[in-house]
C-alpha positions as CSV (number, residue, x, y, z in Angstrom):
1,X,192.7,205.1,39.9
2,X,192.7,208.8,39.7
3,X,192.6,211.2,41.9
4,X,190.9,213.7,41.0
5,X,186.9,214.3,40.4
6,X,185.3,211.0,38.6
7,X,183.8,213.2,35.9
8,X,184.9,216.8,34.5
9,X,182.6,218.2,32.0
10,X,183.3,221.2,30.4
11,X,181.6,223.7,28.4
12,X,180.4,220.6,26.4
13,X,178.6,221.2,23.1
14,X,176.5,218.4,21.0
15,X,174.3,219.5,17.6
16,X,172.0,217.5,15.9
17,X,171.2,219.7,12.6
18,X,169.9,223.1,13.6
19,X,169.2,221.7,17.5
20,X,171.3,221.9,20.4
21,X,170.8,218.7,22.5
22,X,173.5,219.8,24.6
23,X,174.5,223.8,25.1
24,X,177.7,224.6,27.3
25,X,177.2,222.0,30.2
26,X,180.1,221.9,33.0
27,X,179.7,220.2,36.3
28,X,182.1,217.7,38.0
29,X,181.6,214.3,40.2
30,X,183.2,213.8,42.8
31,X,184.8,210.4,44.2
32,X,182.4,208.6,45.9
33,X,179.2,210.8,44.8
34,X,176.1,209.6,43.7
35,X,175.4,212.7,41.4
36,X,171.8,212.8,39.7
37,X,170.9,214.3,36.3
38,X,167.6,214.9,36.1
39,X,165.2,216.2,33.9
40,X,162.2,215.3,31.5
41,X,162.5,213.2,28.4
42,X,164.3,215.0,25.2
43,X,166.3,217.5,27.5
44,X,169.8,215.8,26.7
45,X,170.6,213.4,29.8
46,X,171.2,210.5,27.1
47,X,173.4,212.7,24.6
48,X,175.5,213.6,27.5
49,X,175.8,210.0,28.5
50,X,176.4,209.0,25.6
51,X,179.8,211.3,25.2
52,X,180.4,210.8,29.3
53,X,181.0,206.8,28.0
54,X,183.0,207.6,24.5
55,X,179.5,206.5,22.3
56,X,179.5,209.7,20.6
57,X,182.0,212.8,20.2
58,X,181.0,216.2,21.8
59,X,181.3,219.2,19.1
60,X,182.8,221.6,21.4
61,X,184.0,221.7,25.0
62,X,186.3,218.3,27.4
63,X,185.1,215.7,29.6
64,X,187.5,213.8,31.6
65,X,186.3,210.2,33.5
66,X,188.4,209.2,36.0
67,X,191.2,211.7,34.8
68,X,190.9,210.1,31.2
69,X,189.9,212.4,28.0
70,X,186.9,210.8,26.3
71,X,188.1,211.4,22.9
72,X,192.0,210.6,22.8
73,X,191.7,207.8,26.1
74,X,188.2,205.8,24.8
75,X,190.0,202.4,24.8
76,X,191.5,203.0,28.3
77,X,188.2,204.3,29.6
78,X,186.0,202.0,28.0
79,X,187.4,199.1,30.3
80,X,187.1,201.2,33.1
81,X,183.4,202.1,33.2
82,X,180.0,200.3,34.0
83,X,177.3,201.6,31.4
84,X,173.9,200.7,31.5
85,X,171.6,202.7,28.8
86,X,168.3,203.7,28.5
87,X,166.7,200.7,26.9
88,X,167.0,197.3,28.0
89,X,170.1,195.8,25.7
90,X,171.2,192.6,27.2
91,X,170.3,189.7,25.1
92,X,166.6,188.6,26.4
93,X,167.2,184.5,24.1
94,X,170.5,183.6,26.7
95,X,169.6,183.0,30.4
96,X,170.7,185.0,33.6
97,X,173.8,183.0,33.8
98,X,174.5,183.4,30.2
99,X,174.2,186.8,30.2
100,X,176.2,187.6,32.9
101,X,179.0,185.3,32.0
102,X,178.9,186.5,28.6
103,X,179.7,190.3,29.7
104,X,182.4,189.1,32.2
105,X,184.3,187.3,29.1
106,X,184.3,190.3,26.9
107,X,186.5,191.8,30.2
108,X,188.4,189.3,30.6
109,X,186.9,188.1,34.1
110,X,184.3,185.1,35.4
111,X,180.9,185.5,37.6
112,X,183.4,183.5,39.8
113,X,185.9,186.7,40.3
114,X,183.5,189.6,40.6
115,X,181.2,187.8,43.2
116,X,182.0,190.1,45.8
117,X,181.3,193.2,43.7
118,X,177.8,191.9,42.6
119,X,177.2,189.7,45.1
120,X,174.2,192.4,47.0
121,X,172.3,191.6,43.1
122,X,173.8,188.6,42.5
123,X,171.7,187.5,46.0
124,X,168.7,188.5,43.9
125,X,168.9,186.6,40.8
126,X,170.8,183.7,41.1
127,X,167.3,181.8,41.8
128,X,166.8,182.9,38.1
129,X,169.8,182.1,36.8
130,X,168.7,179.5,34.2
131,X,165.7,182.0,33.4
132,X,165.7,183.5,29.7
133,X,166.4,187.2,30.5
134,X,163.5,188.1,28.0
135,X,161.2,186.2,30.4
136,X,162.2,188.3,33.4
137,X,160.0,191.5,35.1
138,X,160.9,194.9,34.3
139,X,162.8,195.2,37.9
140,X,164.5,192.0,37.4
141,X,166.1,193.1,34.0
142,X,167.3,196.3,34.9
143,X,169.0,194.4,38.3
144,X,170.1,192.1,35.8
145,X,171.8,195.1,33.5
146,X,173.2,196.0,36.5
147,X,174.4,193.2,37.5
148,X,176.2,193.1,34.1
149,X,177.4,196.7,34.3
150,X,179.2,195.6,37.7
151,X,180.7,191.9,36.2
152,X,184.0,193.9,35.1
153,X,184.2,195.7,38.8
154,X,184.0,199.4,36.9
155,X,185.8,202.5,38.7
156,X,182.4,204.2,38.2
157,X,178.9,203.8,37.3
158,X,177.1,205.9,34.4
159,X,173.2,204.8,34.6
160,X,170.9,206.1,32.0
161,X,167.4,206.2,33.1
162,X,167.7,202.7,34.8
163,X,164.1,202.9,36.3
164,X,161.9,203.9,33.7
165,X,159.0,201.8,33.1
166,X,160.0,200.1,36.4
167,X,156.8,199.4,39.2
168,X,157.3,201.6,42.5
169,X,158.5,198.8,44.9
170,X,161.3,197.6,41.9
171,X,162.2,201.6,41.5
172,X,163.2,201.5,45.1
173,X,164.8,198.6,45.8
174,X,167.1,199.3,42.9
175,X,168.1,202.5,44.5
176,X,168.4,201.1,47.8
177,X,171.4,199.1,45.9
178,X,172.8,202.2,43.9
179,X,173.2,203.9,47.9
180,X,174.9,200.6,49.0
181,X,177.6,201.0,46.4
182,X,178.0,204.2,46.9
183,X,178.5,203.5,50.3
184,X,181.7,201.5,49.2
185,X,182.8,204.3,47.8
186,X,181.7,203.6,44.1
187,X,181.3,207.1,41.8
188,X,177.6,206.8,40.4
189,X,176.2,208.9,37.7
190,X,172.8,208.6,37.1
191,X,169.6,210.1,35.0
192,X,166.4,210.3,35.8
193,X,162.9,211.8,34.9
194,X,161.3,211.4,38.1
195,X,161.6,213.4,41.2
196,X,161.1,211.8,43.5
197,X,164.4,209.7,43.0
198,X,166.6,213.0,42.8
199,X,166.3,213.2,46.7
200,X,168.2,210.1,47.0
201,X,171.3,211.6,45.2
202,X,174.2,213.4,47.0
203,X,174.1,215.9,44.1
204,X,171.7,216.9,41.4
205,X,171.8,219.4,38.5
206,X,168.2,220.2,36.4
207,X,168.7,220.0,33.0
208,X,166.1,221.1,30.5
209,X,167.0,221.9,26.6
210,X,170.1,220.6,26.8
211,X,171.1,223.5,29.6
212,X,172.0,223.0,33.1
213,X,169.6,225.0,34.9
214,X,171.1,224.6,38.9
215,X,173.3,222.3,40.7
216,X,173.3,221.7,44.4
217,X,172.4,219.4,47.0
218,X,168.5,218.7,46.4
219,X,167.8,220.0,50.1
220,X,169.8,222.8,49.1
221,X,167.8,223.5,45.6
222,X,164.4,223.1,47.9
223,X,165.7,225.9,50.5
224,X,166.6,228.2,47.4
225,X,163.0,228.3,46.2
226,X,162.5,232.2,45.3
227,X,159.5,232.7,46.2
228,X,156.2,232.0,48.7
229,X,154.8,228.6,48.3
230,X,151.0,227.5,49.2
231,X,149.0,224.1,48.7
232,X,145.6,224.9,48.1
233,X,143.2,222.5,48.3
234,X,139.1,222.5,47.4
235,X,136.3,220.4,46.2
236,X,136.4,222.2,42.6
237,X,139.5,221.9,41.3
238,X,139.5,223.5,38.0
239,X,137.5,226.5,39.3
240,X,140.3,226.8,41.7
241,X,143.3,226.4,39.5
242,X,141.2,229.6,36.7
243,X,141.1,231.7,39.8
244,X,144.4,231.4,41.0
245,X,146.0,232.0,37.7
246,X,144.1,235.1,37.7
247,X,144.7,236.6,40.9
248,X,147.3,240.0,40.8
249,X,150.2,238.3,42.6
250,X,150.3,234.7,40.9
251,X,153.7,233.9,39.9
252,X,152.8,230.6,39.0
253,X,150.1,228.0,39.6
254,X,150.3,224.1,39.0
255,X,148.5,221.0,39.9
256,X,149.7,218.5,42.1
257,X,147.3,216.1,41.8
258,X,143.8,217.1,43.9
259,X,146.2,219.8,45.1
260,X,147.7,223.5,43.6
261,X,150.9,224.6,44.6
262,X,150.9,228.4,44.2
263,X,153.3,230.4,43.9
264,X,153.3,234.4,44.8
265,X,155.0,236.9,43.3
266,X,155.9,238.6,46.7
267,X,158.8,237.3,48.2
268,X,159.5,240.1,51.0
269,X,155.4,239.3,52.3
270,X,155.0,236.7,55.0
271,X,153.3,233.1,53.9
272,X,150.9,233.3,56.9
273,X,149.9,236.8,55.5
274,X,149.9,235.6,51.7
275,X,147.4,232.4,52.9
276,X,145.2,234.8,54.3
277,X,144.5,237.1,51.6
278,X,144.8,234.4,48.8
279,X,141.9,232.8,50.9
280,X,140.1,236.3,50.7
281,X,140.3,236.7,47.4
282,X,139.0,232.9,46.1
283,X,136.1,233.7,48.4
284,X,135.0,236.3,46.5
285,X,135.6,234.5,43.9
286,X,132.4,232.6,44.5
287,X,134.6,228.8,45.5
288,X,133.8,227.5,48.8
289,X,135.4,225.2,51.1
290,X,138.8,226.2,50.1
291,X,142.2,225.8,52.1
292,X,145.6,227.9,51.8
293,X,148.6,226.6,53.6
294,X,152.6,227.8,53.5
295,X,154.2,224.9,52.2
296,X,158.1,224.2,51.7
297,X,159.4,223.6,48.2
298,X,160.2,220.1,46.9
299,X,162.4,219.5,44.4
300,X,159.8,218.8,41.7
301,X,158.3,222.5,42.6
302,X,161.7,223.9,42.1
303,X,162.8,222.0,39.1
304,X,159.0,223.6,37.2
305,X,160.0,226.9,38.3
306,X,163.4,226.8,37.1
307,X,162.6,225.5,33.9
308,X,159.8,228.5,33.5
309,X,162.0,231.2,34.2
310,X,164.3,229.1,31.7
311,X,161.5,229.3,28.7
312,X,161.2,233.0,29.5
313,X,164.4,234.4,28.9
């Protein structure tokens, strides 16, 4: 097993026609690291997966998993990794069982000899093992996918997406059992569009338009937000959100469901102080009933402003 970081990207490049889908992306994952790409649908987390697990060649730049190149070393690699993609792939006529033995043959292994490896999903399904997996739930397949990705007990784990279109409670759980692997020490790579999940990762980096926007710890990328942060809160919401947007110091304005996360352009002026005259000002603005309090950033709040500043330069 190498020694080195689990994935080294560098500089990578990928074009499709006139569009970018990937422009000069470098970051690294380290052993053990459950390191999160995240951004919205289109922005390039499945073009870069796709070259991470040797499915299609970068036009410019290296990547390296587990010390291997992805061009020269495919066939070396390929037997190395655990890849689930975006969509659900696994054969949905063949049962549980079938499935899952079926993946383990192509590797040259049983159900039988990676039982320890899948055993924490293995727990899960094997009451559906003569189940057609076309007949499972959403959550069920993707433990299933898994489960298949694992068979071959992979160095690392490249997951595309693996909860979308999931419920809440399935979402979860599934990343309850992404945290025990990591816990044994198991390199996970992972894509998301939702936010919430990116807290869960050791590491994240934003992506939007194919470019890395920041990567840090997601605590770290919530204590670097620039600027002062509010919730405001009032019974007429899109009164609110017109009178915000017009105020002198808006930086930026965006609803959070019944809520608006504002941000002010002056970063050297205390919250308490901004909160007061904010309140001020949507008062004489005619809206009543109306509450301004200092919030701290999450990482959805700095992942919009990031990819603002990004469409403005």
């Amino acid at each position: 097993m190498s020694t080195g970081p689990a994935v080294e990207a560098r500089a990578l490049v990928r074009r499709f026609g006139e569009a970018a889908a990937l422009d000069n992306i470098s970051f690294d994952v380290e052993p053990g690291e459950l390191y999160g790409i995240i951004g919205p649908d289109g922005s390039g987390k499945t073009t870069l997966f796709r070259i991470l697990v040797t499915l299609l060649l970068p036009d410019a730049g290296t990547a390296r998993v587990l010390g291997r190149d992805v061009v020269r070393d495919l066939w070396d690699l390929r037997t190395r990794v655990g890849y689930m993609p975006g969509r659900f792939s696994l054969y949905p006529d063949l049962s549980v069982a079938e499935n899952l033995g079926f993946f383990a043959s192509l590797f040259g292994t049983t159900i039988t000899a990676a039982r320890d490896t899948i055993a924490p999903i293995w727990v899960q399904l094997e009451q559906f093992s003569s189940r057609r997996a076309g007949a499972l739930s959403g959550g069920m397949k993707q433990k299933l996918a898994l489960c298949c990705a694992l068979v071959h007990r992979p160095e690392i784990l490249i997951l595309d997406e693996p909860t979308t279109g999931v419920d809440a409670v399935s979402r979860r759980e599934f990343w309850d059992l992404l945290g025990r692997l990591r816990d044994q020490g198991l390199p996970i790579l992972v894509s998301t569009p939702y936010m919430d999940e990116a807290a869960r990762c050791d590491r994240v980096s934003l992506i939007q338009n194919g470019k890395l926007l920041i990567t840090d710890r997601p605590t770290e990328i919530e204590r670097q937000y620039p600027q002062p942060l509010l919730a405001v809160r009032g019974p007429d919401v899109l009164g609110l959100l017109g009178a915000l947007r017009r105020f002198p110091h808006a930086a930026a304005v965006w609803p959070f469901g019944e809520t608006l996360h504002y941000t002010d352009q002056r970063a050297d002026m205390a919250p308490d102080a901004i909160a007061r005259d904010l309140s001020a000002y949507v008062s004489s603005s005619g809206l009543t009933d109306v509450s301004c309090q200092p919030i701290p950033a999450s990482i959805e709040d700095s992942f919009m402003w990031y990819m603002a500043a990004s469409s403005a330069t």
